[in-house]
Each structure stands twice: as C-alpha cells, then as structure tokens.
C-alpha positions as CSV (number, residue, x, y, z in Angstrom):
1,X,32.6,-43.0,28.7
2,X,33.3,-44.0,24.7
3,X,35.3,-46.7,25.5
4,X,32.7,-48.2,27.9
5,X,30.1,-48.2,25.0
6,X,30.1,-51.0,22.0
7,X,32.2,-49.8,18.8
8,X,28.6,-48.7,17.3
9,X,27.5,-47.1,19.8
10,X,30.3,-45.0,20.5
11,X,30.5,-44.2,16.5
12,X,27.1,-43.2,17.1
13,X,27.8,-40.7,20.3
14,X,31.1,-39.5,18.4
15,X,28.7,-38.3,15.4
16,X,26.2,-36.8,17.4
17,X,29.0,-34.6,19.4
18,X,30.9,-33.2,16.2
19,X,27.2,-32.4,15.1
20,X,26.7,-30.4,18.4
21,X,29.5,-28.8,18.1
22,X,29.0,-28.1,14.3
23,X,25.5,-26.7,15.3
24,X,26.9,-24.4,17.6
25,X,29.5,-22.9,15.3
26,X,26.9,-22.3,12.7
27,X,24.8,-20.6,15.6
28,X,27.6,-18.4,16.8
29,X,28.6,-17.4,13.3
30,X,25.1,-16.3,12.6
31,X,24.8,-14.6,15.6
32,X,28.5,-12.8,15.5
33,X,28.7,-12.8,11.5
34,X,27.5,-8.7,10.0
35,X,25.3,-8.4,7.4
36,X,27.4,-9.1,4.3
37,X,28.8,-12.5,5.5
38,X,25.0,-13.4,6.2
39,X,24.2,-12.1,2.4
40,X,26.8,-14.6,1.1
41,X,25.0,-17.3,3.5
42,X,21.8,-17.4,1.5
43,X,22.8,-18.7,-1.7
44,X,20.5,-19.9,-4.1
45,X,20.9,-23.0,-3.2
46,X,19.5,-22.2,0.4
47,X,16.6,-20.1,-1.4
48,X,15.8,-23.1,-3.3
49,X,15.6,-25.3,-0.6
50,X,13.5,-23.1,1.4
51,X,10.9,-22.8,-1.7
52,X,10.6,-26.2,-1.9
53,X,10.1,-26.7,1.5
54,X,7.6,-24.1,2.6
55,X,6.4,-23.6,-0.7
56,X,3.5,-26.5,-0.4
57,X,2.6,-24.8,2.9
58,X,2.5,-21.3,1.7
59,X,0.8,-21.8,-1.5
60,X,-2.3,-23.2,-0.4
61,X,-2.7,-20.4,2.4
62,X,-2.7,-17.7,0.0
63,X,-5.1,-19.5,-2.8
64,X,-7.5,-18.9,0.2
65,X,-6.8,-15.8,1.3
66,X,-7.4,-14.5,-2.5
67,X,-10.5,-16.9,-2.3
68,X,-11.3,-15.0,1.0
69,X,-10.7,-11.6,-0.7
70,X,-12.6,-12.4,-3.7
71,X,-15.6,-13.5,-1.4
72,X,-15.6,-10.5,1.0
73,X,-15.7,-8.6,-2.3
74,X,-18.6,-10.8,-3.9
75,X,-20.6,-10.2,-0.5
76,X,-20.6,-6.3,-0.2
77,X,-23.6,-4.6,0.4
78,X,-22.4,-2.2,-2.4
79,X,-20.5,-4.7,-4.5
80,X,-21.5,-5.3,-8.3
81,X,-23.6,-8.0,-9.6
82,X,-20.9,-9.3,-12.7
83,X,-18.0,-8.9,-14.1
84,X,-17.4,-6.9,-17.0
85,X,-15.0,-6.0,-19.9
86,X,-12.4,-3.4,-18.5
87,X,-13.8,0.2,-19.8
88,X,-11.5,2.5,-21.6
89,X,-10.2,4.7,-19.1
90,X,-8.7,2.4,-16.8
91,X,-6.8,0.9,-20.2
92,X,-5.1,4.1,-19.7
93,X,-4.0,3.6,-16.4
94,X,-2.7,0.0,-17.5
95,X,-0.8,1.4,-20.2
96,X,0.6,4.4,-18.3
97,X,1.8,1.7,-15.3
98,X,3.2,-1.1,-18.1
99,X,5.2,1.9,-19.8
100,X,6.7,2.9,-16.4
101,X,7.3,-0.9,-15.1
102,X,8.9,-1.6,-18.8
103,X,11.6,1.4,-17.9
104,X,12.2,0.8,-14.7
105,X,13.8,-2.5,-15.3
106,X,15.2,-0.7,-18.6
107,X,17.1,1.7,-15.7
108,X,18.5,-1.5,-14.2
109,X,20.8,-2.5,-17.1
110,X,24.0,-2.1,-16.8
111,X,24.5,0.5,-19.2
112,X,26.3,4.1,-19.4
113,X,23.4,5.9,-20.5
114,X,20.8,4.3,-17.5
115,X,23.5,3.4,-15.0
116,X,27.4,4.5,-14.7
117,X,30.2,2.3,-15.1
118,X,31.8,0.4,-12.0
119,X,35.3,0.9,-12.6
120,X,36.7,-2.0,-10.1
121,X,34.1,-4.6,-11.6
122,X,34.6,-3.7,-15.5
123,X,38.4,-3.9,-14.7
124,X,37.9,-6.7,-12.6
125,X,40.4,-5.0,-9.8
126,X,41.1,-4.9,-6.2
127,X,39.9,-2.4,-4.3
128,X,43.9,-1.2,-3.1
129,X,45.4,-1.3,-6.5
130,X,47.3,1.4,-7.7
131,X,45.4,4.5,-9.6
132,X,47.7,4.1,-12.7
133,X,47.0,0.3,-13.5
134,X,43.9,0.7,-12.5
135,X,42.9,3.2,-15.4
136,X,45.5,1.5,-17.4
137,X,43.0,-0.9,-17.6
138,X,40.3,0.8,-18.5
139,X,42.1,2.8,-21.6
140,X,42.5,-1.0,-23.0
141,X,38.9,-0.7,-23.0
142,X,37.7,2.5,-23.9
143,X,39.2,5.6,-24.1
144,X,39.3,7.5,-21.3
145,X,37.1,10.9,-21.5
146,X,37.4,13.9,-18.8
147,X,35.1,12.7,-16.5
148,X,37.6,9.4,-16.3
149,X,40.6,11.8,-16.1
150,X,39.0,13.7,-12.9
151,X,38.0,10.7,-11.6
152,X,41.7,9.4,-11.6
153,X,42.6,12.4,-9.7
154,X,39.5,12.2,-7.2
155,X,40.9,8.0,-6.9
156,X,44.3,8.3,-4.8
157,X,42.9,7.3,-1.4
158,X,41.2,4.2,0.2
159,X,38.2,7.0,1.8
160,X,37.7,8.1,-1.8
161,X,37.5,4.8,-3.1
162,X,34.8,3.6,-0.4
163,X,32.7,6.9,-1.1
164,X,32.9,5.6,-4.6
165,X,31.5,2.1,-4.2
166,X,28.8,3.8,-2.1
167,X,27.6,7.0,-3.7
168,X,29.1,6.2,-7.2
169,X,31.1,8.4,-9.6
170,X,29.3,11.8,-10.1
171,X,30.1,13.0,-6.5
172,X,33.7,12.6,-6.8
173,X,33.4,14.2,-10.0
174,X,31.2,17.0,-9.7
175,X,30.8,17.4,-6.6
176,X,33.0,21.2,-5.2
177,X,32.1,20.8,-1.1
178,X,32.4,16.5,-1.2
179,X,35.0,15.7,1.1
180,X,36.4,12.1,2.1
181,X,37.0,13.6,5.5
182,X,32.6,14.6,5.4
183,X,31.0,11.3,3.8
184,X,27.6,12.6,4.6
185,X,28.9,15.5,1.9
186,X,28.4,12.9,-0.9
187,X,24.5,12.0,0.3
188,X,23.9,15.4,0.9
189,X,25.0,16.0,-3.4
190,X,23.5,13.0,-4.4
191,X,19.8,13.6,-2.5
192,X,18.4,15.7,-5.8
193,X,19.7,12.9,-8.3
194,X,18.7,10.4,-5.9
195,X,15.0,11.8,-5.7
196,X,14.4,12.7,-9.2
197,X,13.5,9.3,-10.1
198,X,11.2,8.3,-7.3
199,X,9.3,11.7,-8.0
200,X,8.9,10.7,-11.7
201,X,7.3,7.6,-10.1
202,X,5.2,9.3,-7.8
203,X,3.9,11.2,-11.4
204,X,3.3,8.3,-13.2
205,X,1.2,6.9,-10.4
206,X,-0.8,10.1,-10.0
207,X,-1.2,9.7,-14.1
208,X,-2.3,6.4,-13.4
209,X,-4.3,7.0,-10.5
210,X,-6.1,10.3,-11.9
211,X,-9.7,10.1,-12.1
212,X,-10.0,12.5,-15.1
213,X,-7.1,10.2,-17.0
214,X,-7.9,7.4,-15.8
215,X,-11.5,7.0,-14.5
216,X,-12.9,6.1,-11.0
217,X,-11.8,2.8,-10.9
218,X,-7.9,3.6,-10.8
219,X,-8.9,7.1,-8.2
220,X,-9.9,4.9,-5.8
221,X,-6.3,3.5,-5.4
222,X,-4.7,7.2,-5.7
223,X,-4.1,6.7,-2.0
224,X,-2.5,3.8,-1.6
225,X,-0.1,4.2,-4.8
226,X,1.1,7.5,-3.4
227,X,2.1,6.2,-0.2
228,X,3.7,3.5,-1.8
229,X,5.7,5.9,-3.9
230,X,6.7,8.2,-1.1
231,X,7.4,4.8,0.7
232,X,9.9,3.6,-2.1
233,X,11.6,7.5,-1.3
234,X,12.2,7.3,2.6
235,X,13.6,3.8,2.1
236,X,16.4,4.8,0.0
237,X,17.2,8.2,1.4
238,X,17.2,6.0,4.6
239,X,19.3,2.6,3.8
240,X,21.4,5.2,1.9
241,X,22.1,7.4,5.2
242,X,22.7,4.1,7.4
243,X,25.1,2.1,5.2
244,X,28.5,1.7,7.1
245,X,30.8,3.0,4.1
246,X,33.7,1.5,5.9
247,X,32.3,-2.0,4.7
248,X,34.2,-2.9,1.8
249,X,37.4,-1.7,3.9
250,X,38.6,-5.4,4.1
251,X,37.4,-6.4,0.5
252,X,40.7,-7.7,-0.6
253,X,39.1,-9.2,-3.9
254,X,36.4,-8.3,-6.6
255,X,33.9,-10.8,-5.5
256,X,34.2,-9.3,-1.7
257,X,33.3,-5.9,-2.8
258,X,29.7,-4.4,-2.4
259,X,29.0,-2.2,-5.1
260,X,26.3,-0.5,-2.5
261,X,25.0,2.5,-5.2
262,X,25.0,0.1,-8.4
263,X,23.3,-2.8,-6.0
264,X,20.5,0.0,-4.6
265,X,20.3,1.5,-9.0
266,X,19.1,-2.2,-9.4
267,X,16.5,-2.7,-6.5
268,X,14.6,0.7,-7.1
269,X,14.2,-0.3,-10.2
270,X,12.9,-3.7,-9.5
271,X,10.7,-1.9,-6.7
272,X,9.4,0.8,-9.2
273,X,8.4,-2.1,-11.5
274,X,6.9,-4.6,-8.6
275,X,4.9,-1.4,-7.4
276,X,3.5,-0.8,-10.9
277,X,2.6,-4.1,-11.9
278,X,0.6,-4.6,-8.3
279,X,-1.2,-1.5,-9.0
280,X,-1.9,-2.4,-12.6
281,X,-3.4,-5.7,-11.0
282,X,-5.5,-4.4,-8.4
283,X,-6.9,-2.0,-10.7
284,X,-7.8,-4.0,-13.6
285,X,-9.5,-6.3,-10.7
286,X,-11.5,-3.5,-9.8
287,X,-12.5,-2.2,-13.3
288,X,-13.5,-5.8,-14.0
289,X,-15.3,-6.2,-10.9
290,X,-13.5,-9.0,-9.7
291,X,-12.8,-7.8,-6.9
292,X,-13.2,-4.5,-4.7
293,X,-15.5,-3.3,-7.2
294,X,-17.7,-1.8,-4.5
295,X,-14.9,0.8,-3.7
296,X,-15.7,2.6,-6.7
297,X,-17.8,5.7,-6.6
298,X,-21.0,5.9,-7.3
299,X,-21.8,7.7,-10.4
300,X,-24.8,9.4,-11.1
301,X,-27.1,6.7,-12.8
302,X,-26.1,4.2,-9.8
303,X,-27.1,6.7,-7.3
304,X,-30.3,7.3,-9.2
305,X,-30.7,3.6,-9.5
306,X,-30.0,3.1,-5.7
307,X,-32.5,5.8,-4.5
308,X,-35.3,4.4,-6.9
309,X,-35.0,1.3,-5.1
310,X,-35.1,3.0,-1.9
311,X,-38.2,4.7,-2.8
312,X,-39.9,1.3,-4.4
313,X,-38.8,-0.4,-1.3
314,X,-40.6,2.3,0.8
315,X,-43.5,2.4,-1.3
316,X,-43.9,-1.5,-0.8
317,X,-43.6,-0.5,2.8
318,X,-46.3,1.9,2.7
319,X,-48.8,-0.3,0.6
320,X,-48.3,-2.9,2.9
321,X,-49.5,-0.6,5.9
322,X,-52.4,0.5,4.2
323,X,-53.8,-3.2,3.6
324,X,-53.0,-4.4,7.1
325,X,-54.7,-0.5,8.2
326,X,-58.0,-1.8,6.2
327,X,-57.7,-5.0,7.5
328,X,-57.9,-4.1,10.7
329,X,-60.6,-1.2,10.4
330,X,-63.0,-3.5,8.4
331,X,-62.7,-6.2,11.1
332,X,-64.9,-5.9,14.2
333,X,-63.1,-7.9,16.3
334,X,-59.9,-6.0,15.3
335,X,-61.0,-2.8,15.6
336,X,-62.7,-3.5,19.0
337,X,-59.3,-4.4,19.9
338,X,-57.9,-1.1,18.5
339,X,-60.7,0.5,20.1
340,X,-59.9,-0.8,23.4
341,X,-56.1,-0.4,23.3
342,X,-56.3,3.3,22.9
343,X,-59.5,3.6,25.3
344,X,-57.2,2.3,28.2
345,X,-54.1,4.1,26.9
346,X,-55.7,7.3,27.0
347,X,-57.4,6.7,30.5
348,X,-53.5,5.3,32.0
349,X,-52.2,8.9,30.5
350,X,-54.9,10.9,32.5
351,X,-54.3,8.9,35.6
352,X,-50.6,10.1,35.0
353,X,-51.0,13.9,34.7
354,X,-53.8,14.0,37.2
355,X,-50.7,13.2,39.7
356,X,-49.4,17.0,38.7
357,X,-46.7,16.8,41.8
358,X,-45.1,13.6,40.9
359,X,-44.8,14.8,36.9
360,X,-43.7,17.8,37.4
361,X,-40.7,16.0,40.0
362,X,-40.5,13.9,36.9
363,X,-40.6,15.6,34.6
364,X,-37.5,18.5,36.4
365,X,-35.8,15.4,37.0
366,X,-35.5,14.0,33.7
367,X,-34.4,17.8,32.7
368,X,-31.6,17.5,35.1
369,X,-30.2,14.3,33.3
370,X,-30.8,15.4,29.7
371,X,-28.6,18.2,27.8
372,X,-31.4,19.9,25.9
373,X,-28.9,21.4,23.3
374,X,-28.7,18.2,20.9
375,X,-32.1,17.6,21.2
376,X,-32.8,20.9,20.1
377,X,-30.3,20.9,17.1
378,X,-31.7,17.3,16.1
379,X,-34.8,18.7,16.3
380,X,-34.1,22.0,14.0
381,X,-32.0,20.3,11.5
382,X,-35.3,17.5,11.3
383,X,-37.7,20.5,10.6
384,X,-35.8,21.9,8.1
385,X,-35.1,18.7,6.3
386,X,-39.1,18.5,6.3
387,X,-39.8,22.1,5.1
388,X,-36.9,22.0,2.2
389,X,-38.6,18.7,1.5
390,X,-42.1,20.4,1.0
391,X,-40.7,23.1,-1.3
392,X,-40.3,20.8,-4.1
393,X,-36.9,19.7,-6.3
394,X,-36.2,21.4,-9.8
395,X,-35.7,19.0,-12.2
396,X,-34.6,21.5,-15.6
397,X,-37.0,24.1,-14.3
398,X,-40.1,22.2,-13.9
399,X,-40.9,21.1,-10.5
400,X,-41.4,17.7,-10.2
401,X,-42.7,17.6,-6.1
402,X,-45.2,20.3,-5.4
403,X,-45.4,22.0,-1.8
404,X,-48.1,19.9,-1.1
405,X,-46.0,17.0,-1.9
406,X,-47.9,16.2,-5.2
407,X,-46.8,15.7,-8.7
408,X,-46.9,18.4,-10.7
C-alpha cells in the first residue's frame, strides 16, 4: 500500500502509523502502569503545561463563581448593609489559625526534633544494602545513639526494611508486639502518635471557632472546621491502612524508593495549614461582612432592631386601614356599597342554614374528611399566645403592656 503512494505521501502515512502505535503504548501503560509509575508521569513539566492550558479557562469561571457568592451574600434577606472593620474577637480567631498554619508547615521540615531521620535517603542507600555499611554511613555523619543501635538490630530483613519506609523508625524501635510477620502490628502502635496531631488540630479549630474566644462570627463556622478536622483524621488512618507495603520491594535505587511515612508527615502538614488558612479566610469574610455575613447570629440589639421594624411596619399597616375604614364610612356611595354587601351576605347565609338537612350532611361530611386534633392544638396554642400576650411583658419590673393591652 506505501509503495503505491507518492514518496510524501507515504512519509506522511509512515508518521501517522508510528504515532498510532505510540498512542497506544502510552494508553496501555496508563492503563496497566500502578500508582507510583503514574506519580513519576506527572512531572512538573506536565503540571505546567496543564496550568497553562486550562488555566485561562478555569480562572475566569471561578472570578464568577466568587462574584456569584459575593452576590447571593449581598442579596440576603438577613444579610448586612456594609462592610466593616473586623471586630476584636474574630482577630483572635485569626491569630489562633495563623499560629497553627505557621507550625504546621514548621512540622514539615525535615528536622529531628519535628520529623525523624530517613536513614536510606540521608545515606543515600539502596534499599538491600548490607546493615553494617549502611550504619557505617551514618556514624560518618553523626554518632550513632541507642535508638540507632536498636534500629540496626531491628534492620536485618527486607519486611523490616519495608515496615520502615512505611510506618518510620519508632515502631521498630519501641514497639514490644510489632512483628514483620503482622504489618498491621506497626499501624496498630503508631494509631496514638498518628492521632495526636490531628486532635491538636481539631483543638485549635474549636479555639478558633469558640464563640466565647472568638465571637459569633468564627461559631458560625464551628461546624464545618470540625468536620474538616475529623476529615484530615479518617484520611490518614485510611491511606495509611490501604498502602501496599510491598511497594518499594523492587526499589533497586534511592530515587525509586517511596518514603510513604515521611511523604504523608509532609502532606498533613500542608493539609493542617491549607485547612487553617481557608478558615481564617472565610471568617475574616464574614466578620467583615463581605460575604456570608447573614449567617451570623442575631444579637440582642439586632433582634430588637428587627422586631421594631416589624412593629413600625405593622403600625403603617394598621394606619393605613383606618384611613381607607373612614374613607369608606364617610362616603355614601361607599358605604351603600358596604351596606349592601353585607345585606345580601347575611340573607345568602340564612338561606343556607334554613336548608338544616343538607348542612347538617355537610357539615358530618366535612367532619369525616378533617382530623379535628390539629385544629384543636392550633387552636389552643393560638389562644394561649393571645392570653400570655394580654398579661403584659416585664421590662426591669415595670410592665410596659398592660392586660388591656395599654401602656402603662
């Protein structure tokens, strides 16, 4: 078939094959390749080119989906009229969520006190080299203490080693019923060391989110951070309880090996500090009123305020009734009219009950259909709403409306 086709052409067909077949190698290797060999696959290089490529179509989507949010916001019935300087107590909660993002990406530092040493990585050795060069190597850089010595005797197998790069030093060390045999043993160990820091999170964000520390503006998130935190928890415990620990087994040089506890040290400290500095925003946009400002409780004066301008609007109501009321009563023509409506409305009603068969079938009828239980209790609770209105409100011990419903 090439050699029927002009020299161009058939360059032309020859390209577009090796490209088919190039496309479907790629495909199967995705599709056949485990997770670390896609890791290695996006490179920055790849992450780049996908930000500059769906960047300008992404971008201008969420400029209006915060324009969208600060609208909806703007538009509540409940929402404020300005914005405003950010009070005092939700300065607190900034501070409190600043302080914990600024040492959670302290903990990700690769530094003895915050994090422990990776032995294979600060040697820069293979996973199957032997235990004596191996700490050979690190006594040329530091002298080895007794947690190095147990370690070295905990290091003689390849099981121990994976367990290592996957739970880290201190089971090996410390750990007395941690067996290579067991690896869920080592989770098991690590589950109160592993926890401790997300429940200092979770304590900071209640700090933060405490409407006697921090004011109403940062409680109405309480919610939301707290579910985050315990989120943050169950995703760790989780990737930690699923990660094959067989996966470095192959690792035949440093680059190939996962350091799987240091990597997941790194991301919950990252996610500690992306959760606080989201939290910080949305409540500074709250205290400010620039957005979800009407999610704020009501404090006394606004309620005050509110049911003032409930009782102004009703008065208005009221006034408005009584002029139309005169209106009509001083007008002849109107009040013939009024006259005449209830003249005929009256005689229709008569005509009705003088028919004392048909209302009663009516009226046993309409019993049949209707539960009389709800009506009753709307009707009790409607009564008694009326009565404890009559009896007047205590205002520091004066009463300010009488039974009569004057002011006294």
């Amino acid at each position: 078939m090439t050699a029927l086709l002009s020299p161009e052409n058939a360059h032309i067909a020859e390209a577009a094959s090796i490209n088919h077949h190039c496309v479907q190698l790629i495909g199967k290797e995705i599709i056949t390749g485990n997770q670390k060999q896609l890791g290695k696959m996006v490179s920055w290089a790849t992450l780049k080119t996908l930000l500059f490529t769906l960047g300008p179509l992404l971008l201008p989507k969420l400029l209006t989906l915060i324009a969208s949010i600060r609208r909806s916001s703007s538009t509540h019935p409940n929402a404020p009229a300005s914005t405003r300087p950010i009070p005092l107590q939700p300065k607190r909660a900034l501070n409190i969520l600043f302080v914990s993002a600024l040492l959670s990406l302290l903990s990700t530092l690769p530094i003895p006190p915050l994090q422990p040493r990776n032995i294979f990585h600060q040697t820069s050795s293979r996973l199957q080299i032997p235990t004596d060069v191996l700490f050979t190597r690190l006594s040329s850089l530091h002298r080895l203490t007794a947690s190095d010595q147990l370690l070295k005797s905990k290091l003689t197998s390849l099981d121990s080693r994976l367990l290592y790069l996957t739970h880290g030093p201190d089971p090996l060390i410390h750990c007395a019923f941690c067996t290579p045999e067991h690896p869920k043993t080592h989770l098991y160990y690590s589950l109160p060391a592993i926890l401790t820091p997300h429940l200092a999170h979770i304590a900071a964000l209640g700090l933060a989110t405490s409407s006697l520390l921090a004011g109403p503006d940062a409680a109405t998130w309480r919610t939301q951070a707290t579910v985050a935190g315990v989120a943050l928890a169950a995703a760790e415990v989780w990737a930690r309880a699923t990660y094959d620990v067989r996966a470095n087994a192959r690792a035949t040089r440093v680059a190939e090996l996962d350091a799987f506890h240091w990597r997941v040290l790194v991301l919950r400290g990252v996610a500690f500090a992306v959760v606080d500095m989201v939290l910080a925003g949305v409540v500074w946009l709250t205290a400010t009123n620039r957005a979800w400002g009407w999610r704020r409780p009501e404090g006394a004066e606004e309620r005050l305020e509110r049911v003032v301008a409930g009782l102004e609007r009703t008065g208005k109501t009221l006034q408005a009734v009584g002029i139309v009321r005169n209106a009509v009563l001083r007008s002849e023509g109107l009040s013939a009219v009024a006259r005449n409506y209830w003249v005929r409305e009256g005689r229709v009603l008569r005509e009705v009950f003088e028919e004392e068969d048909e209302v009663r079938d009516a009226q046993r009828r309409v019993l049949e259909r209707v539960h009389l239980g709800p009506v009753e209790w709307e009707a009790g609770r409607y009564v008694e709403e009326l009565v404890a209105g009559g009896r007047g409100v205590r205002v520091d011990g004066d009463v300010v409306v009488g039974e009569e419903g004057g002011l006294k």
